[in-house]
DSSP file (Angstrom, degrees, kcal/mol; ACC not computed):
  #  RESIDUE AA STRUCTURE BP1 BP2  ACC     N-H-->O    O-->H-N    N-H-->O    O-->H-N    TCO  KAPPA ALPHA  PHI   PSI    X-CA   Y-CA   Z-CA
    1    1 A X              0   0    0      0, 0.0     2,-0.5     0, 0.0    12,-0.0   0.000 360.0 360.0 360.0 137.8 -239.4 -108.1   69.6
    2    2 A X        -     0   0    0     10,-0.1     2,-0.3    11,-0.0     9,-0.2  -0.991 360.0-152.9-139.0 133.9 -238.8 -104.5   68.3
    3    3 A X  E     -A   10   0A   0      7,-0.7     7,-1.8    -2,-0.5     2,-0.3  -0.859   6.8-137.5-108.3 128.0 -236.1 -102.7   68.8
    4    4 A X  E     +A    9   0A   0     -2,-0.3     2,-0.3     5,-0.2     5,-0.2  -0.818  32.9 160.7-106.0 124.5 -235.3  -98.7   69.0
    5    5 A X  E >   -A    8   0A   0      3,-4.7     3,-2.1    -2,-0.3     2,-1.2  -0.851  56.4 -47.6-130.4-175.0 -232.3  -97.3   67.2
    6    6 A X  T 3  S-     0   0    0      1,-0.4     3,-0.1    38,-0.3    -2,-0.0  -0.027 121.3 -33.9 -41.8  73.3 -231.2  -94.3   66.1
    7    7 A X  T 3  S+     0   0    0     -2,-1.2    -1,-0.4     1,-0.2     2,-0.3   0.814 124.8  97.8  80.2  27.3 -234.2  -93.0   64.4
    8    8 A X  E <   -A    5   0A   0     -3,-2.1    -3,-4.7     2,-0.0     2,-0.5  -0.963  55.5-157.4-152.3 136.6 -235.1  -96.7   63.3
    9    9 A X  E     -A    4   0A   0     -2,-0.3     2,-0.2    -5,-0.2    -5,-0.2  -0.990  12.0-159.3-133.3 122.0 -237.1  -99.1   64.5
   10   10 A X  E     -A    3   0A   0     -7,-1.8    -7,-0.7    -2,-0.5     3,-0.1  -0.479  19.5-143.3 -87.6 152.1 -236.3 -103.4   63.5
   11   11 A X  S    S+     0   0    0      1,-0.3     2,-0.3    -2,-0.2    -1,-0.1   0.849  93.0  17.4 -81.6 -43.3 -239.1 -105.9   63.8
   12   12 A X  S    S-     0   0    0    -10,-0.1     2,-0.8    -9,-0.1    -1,-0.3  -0.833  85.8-113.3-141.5 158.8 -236.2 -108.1   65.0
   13   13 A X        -     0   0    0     -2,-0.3    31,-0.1    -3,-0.1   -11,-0.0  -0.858  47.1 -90.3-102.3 132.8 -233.0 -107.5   66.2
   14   14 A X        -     0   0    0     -2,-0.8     2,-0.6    29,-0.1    -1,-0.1   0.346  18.2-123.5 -15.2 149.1 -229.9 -108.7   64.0
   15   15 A X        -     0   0    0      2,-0.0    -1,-0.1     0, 0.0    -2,-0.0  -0.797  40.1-157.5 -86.6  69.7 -228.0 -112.0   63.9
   16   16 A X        -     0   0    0     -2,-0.6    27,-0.0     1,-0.2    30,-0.0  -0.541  12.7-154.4 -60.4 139.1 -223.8 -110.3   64.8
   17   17 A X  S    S+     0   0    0     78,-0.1     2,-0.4     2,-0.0    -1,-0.2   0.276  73.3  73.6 -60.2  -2.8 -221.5 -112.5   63.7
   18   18 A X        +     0   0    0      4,-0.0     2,-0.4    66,-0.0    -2,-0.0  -0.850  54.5 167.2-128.3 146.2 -219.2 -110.9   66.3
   19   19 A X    >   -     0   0    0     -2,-0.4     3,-1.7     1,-0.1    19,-0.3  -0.938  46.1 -51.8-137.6 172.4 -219.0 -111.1   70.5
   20   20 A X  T 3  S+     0   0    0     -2,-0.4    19,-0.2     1,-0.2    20,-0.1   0.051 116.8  16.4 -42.6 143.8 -216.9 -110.3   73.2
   21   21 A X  T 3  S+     0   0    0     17,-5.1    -1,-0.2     1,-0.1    18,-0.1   0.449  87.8 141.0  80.1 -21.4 -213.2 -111.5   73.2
   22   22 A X    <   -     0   0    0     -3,-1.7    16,-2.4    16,-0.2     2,-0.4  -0.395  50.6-125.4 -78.1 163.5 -213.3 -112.2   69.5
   23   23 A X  E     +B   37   0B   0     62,-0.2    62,-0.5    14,-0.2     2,-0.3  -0.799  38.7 170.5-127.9 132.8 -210.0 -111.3   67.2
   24   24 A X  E     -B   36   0B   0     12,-1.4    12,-2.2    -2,-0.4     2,-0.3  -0.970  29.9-142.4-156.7 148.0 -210.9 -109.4   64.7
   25   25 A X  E     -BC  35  83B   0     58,-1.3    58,-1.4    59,-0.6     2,-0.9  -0.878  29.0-107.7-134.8 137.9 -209.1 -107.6   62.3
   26   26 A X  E     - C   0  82B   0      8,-2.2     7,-1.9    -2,-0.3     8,-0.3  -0.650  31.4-175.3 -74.1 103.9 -210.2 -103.6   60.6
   27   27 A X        +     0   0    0     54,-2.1     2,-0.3    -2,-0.9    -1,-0.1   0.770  58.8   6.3 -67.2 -47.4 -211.5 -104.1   56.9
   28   28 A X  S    S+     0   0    0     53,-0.7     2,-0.1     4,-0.1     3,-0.1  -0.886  94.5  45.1-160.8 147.7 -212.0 -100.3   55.6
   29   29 A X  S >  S-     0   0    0     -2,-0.3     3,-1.1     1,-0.1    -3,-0.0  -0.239 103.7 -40.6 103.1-164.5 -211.4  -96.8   56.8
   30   30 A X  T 3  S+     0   0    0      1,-0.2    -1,-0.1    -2,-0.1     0, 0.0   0.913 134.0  58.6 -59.4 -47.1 -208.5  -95.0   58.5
   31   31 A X  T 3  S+     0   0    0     -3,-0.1    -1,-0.2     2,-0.0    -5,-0.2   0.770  71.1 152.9 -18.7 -58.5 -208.0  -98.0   60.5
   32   32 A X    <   +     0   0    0     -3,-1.1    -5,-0.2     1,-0.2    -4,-0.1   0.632  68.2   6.2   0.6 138.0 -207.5 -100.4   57.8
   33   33 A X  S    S+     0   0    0     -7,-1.9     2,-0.5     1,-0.1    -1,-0.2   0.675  89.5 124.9  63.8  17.4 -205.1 -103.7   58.9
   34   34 A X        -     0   0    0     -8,-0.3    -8,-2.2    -3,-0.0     2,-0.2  -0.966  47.8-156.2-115.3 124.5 -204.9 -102.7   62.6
   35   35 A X  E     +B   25   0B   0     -2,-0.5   -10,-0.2   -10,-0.2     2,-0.2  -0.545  20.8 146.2 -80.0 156.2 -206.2 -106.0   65.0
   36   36 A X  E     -B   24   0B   0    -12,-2.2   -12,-1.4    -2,-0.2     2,-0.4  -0.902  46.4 -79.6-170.7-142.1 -207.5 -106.3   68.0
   37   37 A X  E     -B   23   0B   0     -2,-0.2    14,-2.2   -14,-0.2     2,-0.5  -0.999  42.4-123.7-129.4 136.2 -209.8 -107.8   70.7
   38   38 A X  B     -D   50   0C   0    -16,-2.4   -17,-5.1    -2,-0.4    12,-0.2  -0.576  27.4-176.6 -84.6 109.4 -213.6 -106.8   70.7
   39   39 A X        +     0   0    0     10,-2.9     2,-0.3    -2,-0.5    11,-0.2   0.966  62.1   2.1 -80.2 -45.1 -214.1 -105.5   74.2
   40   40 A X        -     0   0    0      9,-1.4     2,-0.7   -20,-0.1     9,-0.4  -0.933  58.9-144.0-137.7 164.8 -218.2 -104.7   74.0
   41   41 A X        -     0   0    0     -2,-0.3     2,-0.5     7,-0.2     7,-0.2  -0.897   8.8-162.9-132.1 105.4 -220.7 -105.1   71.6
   42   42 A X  B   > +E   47   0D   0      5,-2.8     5,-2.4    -2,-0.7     3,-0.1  -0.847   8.1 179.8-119.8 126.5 -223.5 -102.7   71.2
   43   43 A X  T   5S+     0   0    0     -2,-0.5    -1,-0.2     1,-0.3   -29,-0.1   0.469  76.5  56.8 -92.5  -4.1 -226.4 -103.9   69.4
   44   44 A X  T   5S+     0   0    0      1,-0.1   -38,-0.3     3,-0.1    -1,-0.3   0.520 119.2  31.7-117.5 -24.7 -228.6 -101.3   69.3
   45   45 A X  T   5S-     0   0    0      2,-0.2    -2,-0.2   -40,-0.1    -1,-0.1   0.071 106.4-125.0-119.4  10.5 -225.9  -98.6   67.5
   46   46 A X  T   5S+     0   0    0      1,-0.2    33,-0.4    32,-0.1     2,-0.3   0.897  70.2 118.1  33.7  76.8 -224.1 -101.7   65.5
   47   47 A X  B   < -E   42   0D   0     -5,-2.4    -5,-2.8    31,-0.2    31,-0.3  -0.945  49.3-160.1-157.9 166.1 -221.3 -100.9   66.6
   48   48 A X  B     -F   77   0E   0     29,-1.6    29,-1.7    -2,-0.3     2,-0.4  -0.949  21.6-113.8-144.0 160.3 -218.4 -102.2   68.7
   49   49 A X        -     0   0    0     -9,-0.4   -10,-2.9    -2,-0.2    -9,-1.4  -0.744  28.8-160.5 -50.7  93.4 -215.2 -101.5   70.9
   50   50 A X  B >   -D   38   0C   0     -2,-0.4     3,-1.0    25,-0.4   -12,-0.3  -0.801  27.8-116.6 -71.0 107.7 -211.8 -102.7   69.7
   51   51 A X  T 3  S-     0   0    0    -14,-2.2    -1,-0.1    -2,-0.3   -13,-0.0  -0.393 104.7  -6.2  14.2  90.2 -208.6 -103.3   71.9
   52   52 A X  T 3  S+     0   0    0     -2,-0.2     2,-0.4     1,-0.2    -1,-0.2   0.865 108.7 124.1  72.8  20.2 -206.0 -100.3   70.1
   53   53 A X  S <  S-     0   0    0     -3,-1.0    22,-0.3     1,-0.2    -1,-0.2  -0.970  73.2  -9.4-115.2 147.2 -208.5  -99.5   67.4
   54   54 A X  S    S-     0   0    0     -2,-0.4    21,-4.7     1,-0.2     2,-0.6   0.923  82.1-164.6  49.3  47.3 -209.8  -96.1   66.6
   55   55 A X  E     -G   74   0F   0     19,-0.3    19,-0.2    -3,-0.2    -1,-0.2  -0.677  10.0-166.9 -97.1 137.6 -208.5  -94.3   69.6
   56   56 A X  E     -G   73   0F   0     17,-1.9    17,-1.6    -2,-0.6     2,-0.7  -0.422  23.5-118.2 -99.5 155.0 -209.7  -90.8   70.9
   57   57 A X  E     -G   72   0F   0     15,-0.2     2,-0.3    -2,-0.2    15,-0.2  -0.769  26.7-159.6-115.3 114.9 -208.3  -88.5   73.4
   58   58 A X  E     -G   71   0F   0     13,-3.3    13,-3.3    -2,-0.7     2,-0.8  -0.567   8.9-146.5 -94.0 144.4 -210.5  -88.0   76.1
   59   59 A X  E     -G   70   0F   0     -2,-0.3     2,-0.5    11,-0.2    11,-0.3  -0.851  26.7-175.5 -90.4  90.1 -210.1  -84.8   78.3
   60   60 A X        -     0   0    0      9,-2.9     9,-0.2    -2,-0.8     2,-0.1  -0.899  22.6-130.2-129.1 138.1 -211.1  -85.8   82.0
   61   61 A X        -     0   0    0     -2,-0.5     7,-0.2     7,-0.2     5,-0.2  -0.246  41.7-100.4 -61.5 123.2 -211.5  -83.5   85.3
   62   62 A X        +     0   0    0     -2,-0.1     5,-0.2     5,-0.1     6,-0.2  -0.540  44.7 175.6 -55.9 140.5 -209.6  -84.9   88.3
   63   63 A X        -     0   0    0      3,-0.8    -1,-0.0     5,-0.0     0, 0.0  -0.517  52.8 -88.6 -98.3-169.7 -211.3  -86.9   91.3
   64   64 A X  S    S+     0   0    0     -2,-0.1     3,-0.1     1,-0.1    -2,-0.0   0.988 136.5  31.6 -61.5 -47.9 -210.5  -88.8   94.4
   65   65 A X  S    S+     0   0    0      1,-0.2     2,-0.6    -3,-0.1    -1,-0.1   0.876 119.8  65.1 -74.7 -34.3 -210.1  -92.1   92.0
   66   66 A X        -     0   0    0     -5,-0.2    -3,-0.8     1,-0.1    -1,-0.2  -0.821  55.1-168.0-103.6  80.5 -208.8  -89.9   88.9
   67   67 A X        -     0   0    0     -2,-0.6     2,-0.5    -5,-0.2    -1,-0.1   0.876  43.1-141.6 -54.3 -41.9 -205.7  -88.0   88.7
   68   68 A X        +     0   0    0     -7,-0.2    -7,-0.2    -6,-0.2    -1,-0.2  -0.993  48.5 116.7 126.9-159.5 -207.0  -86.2   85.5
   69   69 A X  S    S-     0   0    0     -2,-0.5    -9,-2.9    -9,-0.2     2,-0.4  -0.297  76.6 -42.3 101.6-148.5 -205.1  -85.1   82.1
   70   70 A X  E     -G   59   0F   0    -11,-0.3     2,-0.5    -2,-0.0   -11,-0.2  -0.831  57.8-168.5-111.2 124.1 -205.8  -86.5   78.7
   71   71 A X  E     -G   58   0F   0    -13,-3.3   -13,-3.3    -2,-0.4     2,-0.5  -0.942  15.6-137.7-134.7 146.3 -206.4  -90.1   78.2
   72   72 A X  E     +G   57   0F   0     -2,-0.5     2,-0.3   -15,-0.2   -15,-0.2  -0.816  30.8 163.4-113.7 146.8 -206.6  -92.0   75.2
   73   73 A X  E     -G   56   0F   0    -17,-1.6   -17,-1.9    -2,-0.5     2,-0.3  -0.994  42.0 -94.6-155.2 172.4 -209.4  -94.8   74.8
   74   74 A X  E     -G   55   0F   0     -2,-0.3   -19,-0.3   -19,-0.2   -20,-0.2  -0.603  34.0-149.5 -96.9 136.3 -210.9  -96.7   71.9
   75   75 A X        -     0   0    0    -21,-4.7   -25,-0.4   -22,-0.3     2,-0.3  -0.333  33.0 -87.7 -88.5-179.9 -213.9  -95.3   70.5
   76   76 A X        -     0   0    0    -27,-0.1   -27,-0.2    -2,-0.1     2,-0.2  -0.720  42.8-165.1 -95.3 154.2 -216.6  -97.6   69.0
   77   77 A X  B     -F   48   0E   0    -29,-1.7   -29,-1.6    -2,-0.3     2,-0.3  -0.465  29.4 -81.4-122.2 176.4 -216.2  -98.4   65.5
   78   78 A X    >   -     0   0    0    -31,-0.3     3,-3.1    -2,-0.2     4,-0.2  -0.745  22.2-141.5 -81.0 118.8 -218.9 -100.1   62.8
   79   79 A X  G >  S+     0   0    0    -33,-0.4     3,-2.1     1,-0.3    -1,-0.1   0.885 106.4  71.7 -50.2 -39.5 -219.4 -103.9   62.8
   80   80 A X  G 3  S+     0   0    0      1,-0.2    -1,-0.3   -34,-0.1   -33,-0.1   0.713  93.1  48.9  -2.1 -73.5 -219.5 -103.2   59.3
   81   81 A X  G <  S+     0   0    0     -3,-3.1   -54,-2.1   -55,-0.1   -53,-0.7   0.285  99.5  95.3 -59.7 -25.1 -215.8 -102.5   59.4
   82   82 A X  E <   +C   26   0B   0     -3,-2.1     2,-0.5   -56,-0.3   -56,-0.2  -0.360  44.6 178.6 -56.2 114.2 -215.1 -105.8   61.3
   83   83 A X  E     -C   25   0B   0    -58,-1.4   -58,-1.3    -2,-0.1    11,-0.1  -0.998  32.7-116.5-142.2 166.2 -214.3 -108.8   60.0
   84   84 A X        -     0   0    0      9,-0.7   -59,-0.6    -2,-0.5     9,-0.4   0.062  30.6-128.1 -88.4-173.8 -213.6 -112.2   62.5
   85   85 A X        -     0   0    0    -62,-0.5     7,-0.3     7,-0.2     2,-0.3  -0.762  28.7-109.4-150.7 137.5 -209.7 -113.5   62.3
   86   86 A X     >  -     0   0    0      5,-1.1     4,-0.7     6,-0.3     7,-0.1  -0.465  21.1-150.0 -66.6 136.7 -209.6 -117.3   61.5
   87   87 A X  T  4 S+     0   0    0     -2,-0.3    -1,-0.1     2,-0.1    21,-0.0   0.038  92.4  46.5-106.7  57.9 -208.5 -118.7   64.6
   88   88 A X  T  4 S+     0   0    0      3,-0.1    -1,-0.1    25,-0.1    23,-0.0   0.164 132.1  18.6-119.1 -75.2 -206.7 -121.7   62.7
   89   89 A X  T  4 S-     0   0    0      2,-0.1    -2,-0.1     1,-0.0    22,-0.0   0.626  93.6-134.1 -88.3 -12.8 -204.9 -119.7   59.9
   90   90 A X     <  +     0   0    0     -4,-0.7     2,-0.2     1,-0.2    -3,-0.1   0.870  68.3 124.2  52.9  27.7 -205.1 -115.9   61.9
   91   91 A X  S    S-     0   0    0      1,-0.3    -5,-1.1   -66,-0.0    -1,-0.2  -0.705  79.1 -86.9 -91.5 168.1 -206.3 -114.4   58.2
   92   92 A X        +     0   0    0     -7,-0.3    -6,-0.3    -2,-0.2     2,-0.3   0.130  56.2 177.3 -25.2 165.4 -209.9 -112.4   57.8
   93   93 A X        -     0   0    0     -9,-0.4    -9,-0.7    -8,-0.1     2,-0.3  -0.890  33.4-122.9 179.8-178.7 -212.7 -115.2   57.1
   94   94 A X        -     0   0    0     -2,-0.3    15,-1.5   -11,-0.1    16,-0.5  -0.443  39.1-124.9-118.9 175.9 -216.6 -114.6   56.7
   95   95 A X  E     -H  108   0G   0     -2,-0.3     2,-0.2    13,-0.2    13,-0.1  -0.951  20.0-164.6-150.1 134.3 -218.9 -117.0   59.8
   96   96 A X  E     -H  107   0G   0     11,-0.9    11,-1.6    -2,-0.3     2,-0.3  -0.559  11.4-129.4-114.1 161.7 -221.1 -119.0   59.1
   97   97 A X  E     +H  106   0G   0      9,-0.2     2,-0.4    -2,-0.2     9,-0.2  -0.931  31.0 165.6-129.1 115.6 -223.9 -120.7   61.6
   98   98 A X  E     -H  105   0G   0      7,-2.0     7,-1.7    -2,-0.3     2,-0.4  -0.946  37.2 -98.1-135.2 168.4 -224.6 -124.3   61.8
   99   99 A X  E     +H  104   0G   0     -2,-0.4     2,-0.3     5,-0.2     5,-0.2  -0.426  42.3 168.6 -52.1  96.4 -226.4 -127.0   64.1
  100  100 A X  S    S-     0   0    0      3,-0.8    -1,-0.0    -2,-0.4    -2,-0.0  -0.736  71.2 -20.7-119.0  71.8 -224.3 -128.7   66.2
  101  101 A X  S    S-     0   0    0     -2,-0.3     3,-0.1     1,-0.1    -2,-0.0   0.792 127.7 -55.8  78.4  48.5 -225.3 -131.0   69.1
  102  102 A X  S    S+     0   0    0      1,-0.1     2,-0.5     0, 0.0    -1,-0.1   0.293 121.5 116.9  73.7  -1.1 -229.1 -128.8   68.8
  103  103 A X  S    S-     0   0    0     -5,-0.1    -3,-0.8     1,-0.0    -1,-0.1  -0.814  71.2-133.3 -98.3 110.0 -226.8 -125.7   69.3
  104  104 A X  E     -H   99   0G   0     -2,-0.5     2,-0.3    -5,-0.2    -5,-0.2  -0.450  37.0-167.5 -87.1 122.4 -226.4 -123.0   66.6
  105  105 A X  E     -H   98   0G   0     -7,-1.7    -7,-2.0    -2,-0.0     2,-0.1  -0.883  27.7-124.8-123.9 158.4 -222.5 -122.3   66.4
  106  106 A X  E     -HI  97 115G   0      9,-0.6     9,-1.9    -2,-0.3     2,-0.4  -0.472  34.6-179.4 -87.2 152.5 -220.6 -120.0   64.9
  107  107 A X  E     -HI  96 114G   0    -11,-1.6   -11,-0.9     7,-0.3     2,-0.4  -0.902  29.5-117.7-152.9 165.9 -218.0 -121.7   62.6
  108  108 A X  E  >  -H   95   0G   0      5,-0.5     4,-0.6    -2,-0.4     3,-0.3  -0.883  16.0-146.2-113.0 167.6 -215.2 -119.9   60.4
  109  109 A X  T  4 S+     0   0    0    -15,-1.5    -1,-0.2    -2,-0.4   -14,-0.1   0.777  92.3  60.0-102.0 -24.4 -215.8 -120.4   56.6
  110  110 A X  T  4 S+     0   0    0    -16,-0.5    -1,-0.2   -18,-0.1   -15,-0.1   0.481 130.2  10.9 -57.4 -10.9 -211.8 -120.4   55.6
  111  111 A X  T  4 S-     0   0    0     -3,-0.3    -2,-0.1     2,-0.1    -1,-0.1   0.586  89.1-134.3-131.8 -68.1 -211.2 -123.5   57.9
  112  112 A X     <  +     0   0    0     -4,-0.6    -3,-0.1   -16,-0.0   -17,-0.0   0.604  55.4 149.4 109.2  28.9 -214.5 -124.4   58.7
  113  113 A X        -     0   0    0      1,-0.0    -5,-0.5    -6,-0.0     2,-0.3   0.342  53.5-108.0 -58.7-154.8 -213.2 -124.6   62.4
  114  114 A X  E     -I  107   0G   0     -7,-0.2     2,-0.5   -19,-0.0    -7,-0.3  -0.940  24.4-128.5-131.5 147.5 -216.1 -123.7   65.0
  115  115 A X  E      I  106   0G   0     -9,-1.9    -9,-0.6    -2,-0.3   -29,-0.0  -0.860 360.0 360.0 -97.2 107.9 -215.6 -120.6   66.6
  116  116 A X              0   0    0     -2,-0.5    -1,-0.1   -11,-0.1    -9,-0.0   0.343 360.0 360.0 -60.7 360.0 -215.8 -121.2   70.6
C-alpha cells in the first residue's frame, strides 16, 4: 500500500504505537510534562490531537449553531513528542507488540502490562 504525505510518499504505512483514548504524556517542546487523552490520530501527517495540549485560539464567525468569539482548541501536535503513560505505574513507558491469543497487542515495557 502506498501512502501520500506531505511531499513523501511510504511503501507502507507506519506501525503508531499510539490510538484513540490513550494517556499520554508531552516528552519535548513548549509543552513538556503536560498529559492528556489522545482524541484523533492522523496518520498520514504523524501527528495527533491531545485533550489540553498545545492549544490555539481560533477566531470563528457566528451561525445559527455558533454564537461566535474566540475559542480555544487543541491543535495537533507530533507523535514524535508523545510518549504512552503506563497504565499500572502512570509514568512515561516505551510499547512494545507481542502475540497474544494470534492477536498482536500492544503491551507497556515498564510493567509489561497489555495495553487494552
Amino acid at each position: 500500500m502506498i501512502t501520500k504525505s506531505k511531499n513523501k510518499i511510504r511503501r507502507f504505512a507506519p506501525k503508531l504505537n499510539l490510538k484513540k483514548g490513550d494517556q499520554v504524556i508531552v516528552i519535548s517542546g513548549d509543552q513538556k510534562g503536560k498529559k492528556g487523552e489522545v482524541q484523533k490520530v492522523m496518520k498520514e501527517t504523524l501527528k495527533a490531537i491531545v485533550t489540553d495540549v498545545n492549544m490555539v485560539k481560533r477566531h470563528t464567525k457566528p451561525t445559527n449553531n455558533n454564537p461566535g468569539g474566540i475559542r480555544e482548541i487543541p491543535a495537533p501536535i507530533y507523535i514524535s513528542k508523545l510518549m504512552l503513560l503506563d497504565p499500572k505505574s502512570g509514568e512515561p513507558t516505551r510499547v512494545g507488540r507481542r502475540t497474544e491469543n494470534g492477536k498482536s497487542v500492544r503491551y507497556a515495557k515498564k510493567s509489561g502490562q497489555t495495553i487494552k
